[in-house]
N, C-alpha and C positions, 0 to 999 in steps of 0.2 A: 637330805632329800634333794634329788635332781629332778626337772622337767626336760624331758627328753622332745624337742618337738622333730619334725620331721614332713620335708619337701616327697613328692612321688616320683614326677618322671625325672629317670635321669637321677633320681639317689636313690630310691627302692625297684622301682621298677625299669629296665632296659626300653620306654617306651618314649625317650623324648622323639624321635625320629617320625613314628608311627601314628602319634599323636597329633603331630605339627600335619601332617598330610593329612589324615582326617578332618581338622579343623579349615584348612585351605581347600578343601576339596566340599566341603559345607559349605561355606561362606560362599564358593561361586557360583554351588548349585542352586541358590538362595537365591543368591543376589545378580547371579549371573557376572559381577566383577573377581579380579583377580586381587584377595589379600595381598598385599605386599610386607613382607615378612623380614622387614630390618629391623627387627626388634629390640635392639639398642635404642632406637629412638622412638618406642613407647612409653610414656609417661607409667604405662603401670601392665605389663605385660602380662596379665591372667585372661582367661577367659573371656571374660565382661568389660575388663580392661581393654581388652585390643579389639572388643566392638564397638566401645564405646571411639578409639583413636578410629577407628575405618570410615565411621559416622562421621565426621568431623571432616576427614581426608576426603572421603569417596561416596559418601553417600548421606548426605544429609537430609535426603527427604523418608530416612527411615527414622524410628525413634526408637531409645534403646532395647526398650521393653518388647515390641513389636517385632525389632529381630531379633532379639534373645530369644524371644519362643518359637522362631520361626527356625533358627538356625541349632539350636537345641538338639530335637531328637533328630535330626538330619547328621548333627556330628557323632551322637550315642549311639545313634544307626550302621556309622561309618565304623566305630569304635566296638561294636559287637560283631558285623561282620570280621575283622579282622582280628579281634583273640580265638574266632570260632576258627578260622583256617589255623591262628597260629597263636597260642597263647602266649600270655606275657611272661616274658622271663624277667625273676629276681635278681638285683644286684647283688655279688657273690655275698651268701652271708647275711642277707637283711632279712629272712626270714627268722631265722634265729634270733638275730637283735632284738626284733619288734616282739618274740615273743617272750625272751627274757625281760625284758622290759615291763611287756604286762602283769608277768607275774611277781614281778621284784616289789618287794615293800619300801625298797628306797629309792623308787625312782615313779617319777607320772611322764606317762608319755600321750601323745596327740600327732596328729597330723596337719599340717598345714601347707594345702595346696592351690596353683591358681587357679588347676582347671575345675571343672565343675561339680559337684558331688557324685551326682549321676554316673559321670563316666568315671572317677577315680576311683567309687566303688564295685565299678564292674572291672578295670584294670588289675588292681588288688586282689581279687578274688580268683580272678583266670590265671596270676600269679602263685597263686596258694598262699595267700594271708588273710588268717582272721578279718572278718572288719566289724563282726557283731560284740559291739557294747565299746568300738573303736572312738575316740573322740576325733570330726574329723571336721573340721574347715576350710569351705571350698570357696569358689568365685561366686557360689550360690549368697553369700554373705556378705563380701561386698568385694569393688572393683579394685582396691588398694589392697597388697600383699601386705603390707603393714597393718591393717586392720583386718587380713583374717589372719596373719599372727596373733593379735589382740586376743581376735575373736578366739582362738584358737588356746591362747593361754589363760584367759579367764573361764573358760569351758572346765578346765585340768584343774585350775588352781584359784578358786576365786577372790584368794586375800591378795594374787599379784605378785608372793611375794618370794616365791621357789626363785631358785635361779636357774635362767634356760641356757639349753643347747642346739643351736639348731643346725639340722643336718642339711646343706644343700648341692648346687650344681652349678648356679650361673652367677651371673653379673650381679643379675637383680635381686637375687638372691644375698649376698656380699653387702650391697647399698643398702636394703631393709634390716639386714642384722647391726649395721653400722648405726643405722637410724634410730636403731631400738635397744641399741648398747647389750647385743644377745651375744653368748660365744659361738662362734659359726664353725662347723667342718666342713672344708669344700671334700666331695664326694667324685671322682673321677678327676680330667684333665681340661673340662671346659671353661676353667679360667684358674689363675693361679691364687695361695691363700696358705700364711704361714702356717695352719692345720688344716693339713689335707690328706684323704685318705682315698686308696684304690677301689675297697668294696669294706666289707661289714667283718671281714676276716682277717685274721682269729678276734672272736669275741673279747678277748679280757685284752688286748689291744687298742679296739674303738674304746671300749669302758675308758681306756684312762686318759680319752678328751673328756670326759665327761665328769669324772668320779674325781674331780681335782679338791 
């Protein structure tokens, strides 16, 4: 038995790009300031994470709660208008994956993402993936990517004690699987990683990071 867990933008979905402007295009219409988007040097680059770094930086007489719900459906808003012009394309192949996956008796699979639930389940869906009875851990859960892995893999597996895989794309990505002693595949070319792969194809390829 494998726990399969798995990142969104940028390793299932083609949405890192599209998503980052949604969110910087929220935050100013909010706040009226301009995010600044070095994201290397946030402490915890999800969602709630880089309101909470903004707070800190640029705007401390908001409190997190207060702009989370402000900046919220401002970004879901931004993130619906745009799969309606243009829906979200799958990374080659992850449809397939995700759904061999869920029907596989040997393997549990889950999501674990920074951005919100909200909108990662409306991204997934304009995509053409299942999300109903999906296990899915968003920034809704908390601000550290390491504990909505947590969250994420006690949802799937509540003894803890499956061994995970996780699928990602960035940095932070790489440092939380490090953190959490998980086997990582990096997913594209956004950073480099002794297992790394192009897209989801051919299936019985990805399986044998997994199916070790």
């Amino acid at each position: 038995m494998n726990h399969v867990m798995l990142d969104i933008d940028g390793t299932l979905i083609q949405s890192y790009e599209f998503d980052e402007k949604c969110f910087i295009d929220a935050v100013r219409e909010v706040t009226g300031l301009e995010l600044k988007a070095d994201w290397e040097n946030y402490p915890h680059v999800t969602d709630r994470g880089i309101l909470k770094t903004f707070i800190s930086r640029q705007a401390p007489h908001y409190s997190l709660s207060e702009l989370e719900k402000a900046v919220k459906p401002v970004f879901t808003r931004n993130i619906q208008k745009t799969i309606d012009s243009e829906p979200a394309l799958e990374v080659g192949g992850a449809i397939e994956f995700v759904s061999y996956l869920r029907k596989s008796k040997e393997h549990l699979v889950s999501v674990a993402t920074g951005g919100w639930g909200e909108t990662a389940k409306l991204k997934l869906e304009s995509a053409g993936f299942e999300t109903d009875g999906l296990i899915l851990a968003s920034s809704n859960d908390h601000h550290s990517r390491i504990e909505i892995m947590n969250t994420a893999r006690l949802q799937a597996d509540s003894t803890g004690l499956v061994p995970v895989t996780y699928f990602g794309d960035a940095a932070w990505d790489v440092k939380a699987c490090e953190t959490l002693g998980v086997n990582l595949v990096v997913v594209g070319n956004r950073v480099k990683h002794h297992q790394q792969i192009k897209d989801f194809a051919p299936l019985e390829r990805v399986l044998d990071f997994v199916d070790k």
